[in-house]
C-alpha positions, 0 to 999 in steps of 0.5 A: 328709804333704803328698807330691809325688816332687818334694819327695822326699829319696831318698839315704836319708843324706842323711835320716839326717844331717838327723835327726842335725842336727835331733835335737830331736824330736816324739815323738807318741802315741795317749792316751785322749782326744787325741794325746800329744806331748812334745820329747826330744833324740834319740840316733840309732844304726844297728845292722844297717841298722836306725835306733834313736832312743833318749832318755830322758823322765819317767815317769807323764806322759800320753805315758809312760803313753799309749805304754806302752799303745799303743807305736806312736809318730810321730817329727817332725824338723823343720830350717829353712821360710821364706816364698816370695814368688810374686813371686820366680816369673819368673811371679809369677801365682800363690799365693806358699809355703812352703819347708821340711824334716821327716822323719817317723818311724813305729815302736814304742817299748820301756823301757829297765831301769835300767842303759840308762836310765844309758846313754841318759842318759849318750849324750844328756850326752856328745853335749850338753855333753861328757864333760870339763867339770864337768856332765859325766854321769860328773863328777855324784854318784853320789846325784843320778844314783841319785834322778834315774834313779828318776824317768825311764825311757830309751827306744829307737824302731826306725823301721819307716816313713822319709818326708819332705818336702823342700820346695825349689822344686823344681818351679820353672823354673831362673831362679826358683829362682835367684832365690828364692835370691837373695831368701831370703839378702837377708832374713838370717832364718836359716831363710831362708838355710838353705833358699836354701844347700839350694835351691844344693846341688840346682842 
C-alpha cells in the first residue's frame, strides 16, 4: 500500500462510513496457483467494537475453495480516483497524479450454516432492493430460496488490520489544492467531483 501519514484517514468513522458507501468489495485470497478474487456486496456490522463484513458467494468456485483452505482474506474498498494534472500545481514543475480512496481490510473468513446463509442473503436484499417490493427476500417462494441456498454459502469477515489511503493532495500548499479543486469540478467526470467535494471538506 502505498502509505504516506499525510494520506492517512485517522477518524476511524470516517473509515467505516467509506466502506458502508462503497460496499462492493474485493475479497482476495491465496489459491494454489495464483491469488484469488471475487467482488461481493458486503453487509458491515459492529458488534463489540469489532467490525464484521458479512456476504454470501457460490460455493465450489476457486475463491470458495481457496478460503476454505487458507482463511486469511484481503478485503479492497475502493471510492472515486481521478487524474491530477501538474499544471494545476502553483509549481507545475513536477510529475502530474492520481487522487483516490481505498480502505484495506485484513482478516479471516468463517461459513455461514444454513440458517445464516438465509440471514445474509436476507440483509444484502433488504438493504438493495428493499423489504416492500415484490422481489423483495421475504416476498420470494419459499422453493426458489430453498434450491438457491443449496448452491451458495454465506460468509462473515471479523477484520483484524484497518489501513487506508486517502489521497487528496494533501501534500500540496493551499493555493494548489484550491485550485485542483476548481479544475476536478470543471471536468464534470464524476469521480473527479467526488475527489474535489472530499479535497473541500479537508480545507
Amino acid at each position: 500500500m502505498y502509505k504516506f501519514s499525510y494520506y492517512t484517514e485517522q477518524d476511524k468513522e470516517k473509515v467505516i462510513d467509506f466502506i458502508r458507501e462503497n460496499a462492493f468489495a474485493l475479497i482476495t485470497g491465496t489459491g494454489e496457483d495464483y491469488p484469488v478474487a471475487t467482488q461481493i456486496p458486503l453487509t458491515i456490522k459492529i458488534k463489540e467494537d469489532k467490525i464484521l463484513l458479512e456476504g454470501h458467494l457460490m460455493k465450489k468456485t476457486d475463491h470458495h475453495l481457496a478460503f476454505e483452505k487458507n482463511n486469511k482474506v484481503l478485503v479492497l474498498f475502493t471510492g472515486p480516483h481521478c487524474f491530477v494534472d501538474a499544471n494545476w500545481y502553483t509549481d507545475p514543475h513536477m510529475g502530474s497524479t492520481w487522487n483516490y480512496m481505498t480502505v484495506h481490510a485484513k482478516g479471516k473468513i468463517t461459513f455461514m450454516d444454513e440458517e445464516g446463509t438465509r440471514n445474509a442473503v436476507k440483509a444484502v436484499s433488504d438493504k438493495y432492493a428493499g423489504t416492500t417490493s415484490e422481489s423483495a427476500f421475504d416476498n420470494l417462494p419459499k422453493e426458489y430460496i430453498d434450491h438457491m441456498v443449496k448452491a451458495i454459502v454465506g460468509f462473515s469477515i471479523e477484520i483484524e488490520e484497518l489501513d487506508n489511503v486517502f489521497k487528496l493532495s494533501q501534500n500540496r500548499d493551499e493555493a494548489s489544492q484550491r485550485n485542483i479543486i476548481e479544475e476536478l469540478r470543471k471536468t464534470g467526470d464524476a469521480n473527479a467531483v467526488a475527489i474535489a467535494l472530499e479535497m473541500e471538506k479537508r480545507l
